[in-house]
N, C-alpha and C positions, 0 to 999 in steps of 0.2 A: 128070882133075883135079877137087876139088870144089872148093864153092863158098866161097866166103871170108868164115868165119867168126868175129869178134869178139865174146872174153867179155868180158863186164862184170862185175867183181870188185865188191858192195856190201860196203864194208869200214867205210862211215863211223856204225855206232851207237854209242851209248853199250854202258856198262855199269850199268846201274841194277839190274836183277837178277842180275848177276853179283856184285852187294857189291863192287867193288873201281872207284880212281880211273882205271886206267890204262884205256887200249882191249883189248876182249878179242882183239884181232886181234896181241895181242902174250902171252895166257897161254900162258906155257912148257907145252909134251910132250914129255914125254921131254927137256928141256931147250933144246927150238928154240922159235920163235915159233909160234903157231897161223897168222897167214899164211904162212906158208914153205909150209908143208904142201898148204894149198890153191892156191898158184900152181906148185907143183910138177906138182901133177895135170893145171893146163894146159898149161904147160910142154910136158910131156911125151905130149901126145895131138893125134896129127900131123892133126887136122881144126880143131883151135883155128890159125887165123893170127896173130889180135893178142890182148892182154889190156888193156883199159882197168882202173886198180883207183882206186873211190871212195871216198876216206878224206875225216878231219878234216884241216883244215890242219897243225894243231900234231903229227901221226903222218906228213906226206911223206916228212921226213927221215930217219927209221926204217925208212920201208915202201920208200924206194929205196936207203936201206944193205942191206938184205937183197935184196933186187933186184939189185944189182950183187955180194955175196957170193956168192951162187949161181949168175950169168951167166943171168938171167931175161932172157932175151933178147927173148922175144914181147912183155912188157911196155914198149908203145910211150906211153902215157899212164899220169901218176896225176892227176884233177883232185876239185877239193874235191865234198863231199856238199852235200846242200842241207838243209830243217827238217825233211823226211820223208822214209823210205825212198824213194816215188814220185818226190821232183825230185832223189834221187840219183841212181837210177837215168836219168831225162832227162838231168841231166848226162855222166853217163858214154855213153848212146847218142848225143850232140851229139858226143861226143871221138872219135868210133868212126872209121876211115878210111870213104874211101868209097866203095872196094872192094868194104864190104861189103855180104854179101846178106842175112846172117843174124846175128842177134842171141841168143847165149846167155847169160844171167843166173843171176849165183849168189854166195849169201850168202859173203861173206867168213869168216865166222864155222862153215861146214860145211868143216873141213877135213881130212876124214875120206874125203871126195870122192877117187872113182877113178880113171884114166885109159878103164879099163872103159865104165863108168856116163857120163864126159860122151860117150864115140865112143856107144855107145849109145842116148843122148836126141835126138843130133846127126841122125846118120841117119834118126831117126824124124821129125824134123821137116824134112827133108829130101823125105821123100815126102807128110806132111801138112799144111805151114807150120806149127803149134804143137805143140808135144810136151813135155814135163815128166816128172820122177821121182816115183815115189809110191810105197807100200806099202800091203798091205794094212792096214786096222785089226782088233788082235785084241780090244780090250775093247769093251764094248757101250754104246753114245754114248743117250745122253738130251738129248732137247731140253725147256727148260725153261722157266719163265716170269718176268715181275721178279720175281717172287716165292721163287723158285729149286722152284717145285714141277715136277715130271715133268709135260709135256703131250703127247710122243711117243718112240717110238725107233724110227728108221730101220734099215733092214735094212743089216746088216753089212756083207754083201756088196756093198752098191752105194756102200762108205766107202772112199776111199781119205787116208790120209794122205799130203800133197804136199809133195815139198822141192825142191829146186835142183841141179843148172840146170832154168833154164826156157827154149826155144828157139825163136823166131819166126823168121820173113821178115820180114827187113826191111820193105818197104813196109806188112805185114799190123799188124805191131804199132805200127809212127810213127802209120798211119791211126787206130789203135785207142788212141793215146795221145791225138791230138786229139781223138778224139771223146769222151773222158773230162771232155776241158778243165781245168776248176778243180776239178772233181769227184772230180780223179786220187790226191788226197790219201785220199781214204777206201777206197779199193782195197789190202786185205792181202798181194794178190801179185800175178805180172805175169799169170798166166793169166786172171782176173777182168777185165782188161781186154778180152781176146780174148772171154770170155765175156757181158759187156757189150752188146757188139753183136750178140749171136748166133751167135757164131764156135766152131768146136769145137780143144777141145785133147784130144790125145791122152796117155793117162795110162803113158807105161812102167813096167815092174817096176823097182824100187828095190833100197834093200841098207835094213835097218835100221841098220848100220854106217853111213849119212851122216847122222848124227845132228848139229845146232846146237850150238854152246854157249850156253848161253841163263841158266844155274845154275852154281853150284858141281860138285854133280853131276856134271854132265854130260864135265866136267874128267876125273875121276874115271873113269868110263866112256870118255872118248877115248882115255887113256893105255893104258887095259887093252885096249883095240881094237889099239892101236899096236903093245904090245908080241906079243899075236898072231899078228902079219901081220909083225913080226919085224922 
């Protein structure tokens, strides 16, 4: 039997660069919500036990009418977000049973996300405490300065681009969140936590297909994914 694992769905951003007033956790694909899609993938991937999902208040009653339309069963909690991704995601690990061992994190907004891809990160963190999805980078990154001129470029190969889930131990990441303290706000993801103290996280092969919705774009490109995979 494995260990008992709760996702935490961060569902609660805006949309400021998406242009639009709604939550992107509701831009239609193909005609459904962009959340459906992503609690589906947990749903249906028998190492997920619970799903915590972190919305805005004013989106509960949406995100649990689609919840009970599709018999999302796992999802045992929805509790509000906080001012930043970081005390979202605290909230959502405060919701978690206490069951669990393991903590997997993943943008509500990547709904492109596989059943594949989370049993995949799952397992890996499973035998390392932290494990994550990533890809390789194909363009060639420049570090730059306030000034926007070129001061380096790192070697390709050691780039990875990193998306979600992201999958701790429990104890490893709670430890690694107080030890951030109030600091925890300026941390872009949860692996920088683990990294923080020293801690290594393990980088799994990705799909480019778990792409964010972050643009209009990107809209554009999920559907065309969508319709692919059929």
């Amino acid at each position: 039997m494995s260990a008992y694992v709760s996702a935490i769905i961060v569902a609660a951003g805006g949309s400021v660069r998406m242009g639009i007033a709604d939550s992107k956790q509701f831009i239609p694909l193909l005609s459904r919500p962009a959340i459906e899609y992503t609690l589906k993938a947990f749903q249906n991937c028998y190492l997920i036990k619970e799903v915590i999902v972190v919305c805005r208040n004013q989106d509960m009653q949406r995100i649990n009418s689609i919840v009970a339309e599709n018999d999302f069963s796992k999802v045992s909690r929805l509790v509000a977000g906080g001012s930043s991704r970081a005390e979202s995601v605290r909230n959502g690990v405060k919701a978690a049973s206490e069951k669990a061992k393991y903590f997997a994190i993943h943008d509500g907004a990547r709904p492109l996300i596989t059943v594949e891809e989370i049993k995949r990160v799952v397992e890996a963190a499973f035998e390392t405490g932290a494990a994550t999805l990533g890809t390789s980078v194909k363009d060639t990154i420049k570090v730059v300065d306030g000034f926007n001129n070129i001061e380096s470029t790192p070697l390709r190969s050691q780039l990875r681009a990193v998306q979600t889930p992201q999958v701790f131990e429990k104890d490893l990441y709670t430890f690694a969140l107080d030890n951030a303290g109030d600091n925890v706000i300026n941390f872009t993801d949860d692996c920088a936590l683990i990294e923080n103290m020293g801690g290594e996280v393990q980088v799994v092969k990705g799909s480019e297909e778990n792409i964010k919705l972050t643009t209009p774009i990107d809209v554009i490109i999920a559907e065309s994914i969508l319709k692919s995979r059929g």
